[in-house]
C-alpha positions in Angstrom: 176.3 -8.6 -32.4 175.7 -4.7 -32.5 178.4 -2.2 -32.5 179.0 0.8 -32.7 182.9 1.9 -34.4 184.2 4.6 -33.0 187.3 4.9 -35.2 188.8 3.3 -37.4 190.8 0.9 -34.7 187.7 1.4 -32.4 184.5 0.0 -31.8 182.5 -0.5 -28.7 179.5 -3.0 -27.9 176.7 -3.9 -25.0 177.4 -7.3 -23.1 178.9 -10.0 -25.7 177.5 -13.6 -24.9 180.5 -16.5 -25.3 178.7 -18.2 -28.6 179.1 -14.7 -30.5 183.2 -14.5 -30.3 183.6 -16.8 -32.8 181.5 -14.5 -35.3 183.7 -11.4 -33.3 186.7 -12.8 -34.4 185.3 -13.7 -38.1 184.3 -10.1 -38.5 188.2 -9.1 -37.9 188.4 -7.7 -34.1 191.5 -8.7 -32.8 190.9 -8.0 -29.1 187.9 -7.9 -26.6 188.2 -5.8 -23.4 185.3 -6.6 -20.6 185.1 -3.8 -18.7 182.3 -5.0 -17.0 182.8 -6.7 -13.3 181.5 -10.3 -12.9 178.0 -10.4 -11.1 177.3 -7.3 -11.9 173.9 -8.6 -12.6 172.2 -12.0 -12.4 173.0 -14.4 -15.5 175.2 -12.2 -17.0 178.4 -14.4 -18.2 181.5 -14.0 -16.3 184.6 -12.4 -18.3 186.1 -16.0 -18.3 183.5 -17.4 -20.1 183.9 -14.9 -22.8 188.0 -15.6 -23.1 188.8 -17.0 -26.6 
């Protein structure tokens, strides 16, 4: 996964896929916010599917 940090509490990233939250949590992020809307575009993976 790519990220960019933003601060030091902060970091943003492009669309995560579910099989990289396990190496998201490893790396030490303790929350994940989806902005993104479901179906936004084809084959993306919904927000549930991402949930922890």
């Amino acid at each position: 996964m790519e990220y960019r940090q933003i601060t030091e509490d902060y970091s943003v990233s492009g669309q995560i896929q579910p099989e990289e939250v396990a190496a998201i949590k490893a790396a030490g992020f303790k929350s994940v916010i989806c902005n993104r809307p479901d179906d936004e575009q084809p084959g993306q993976p919904s927000a549930d599917t991402v949930k922890a």
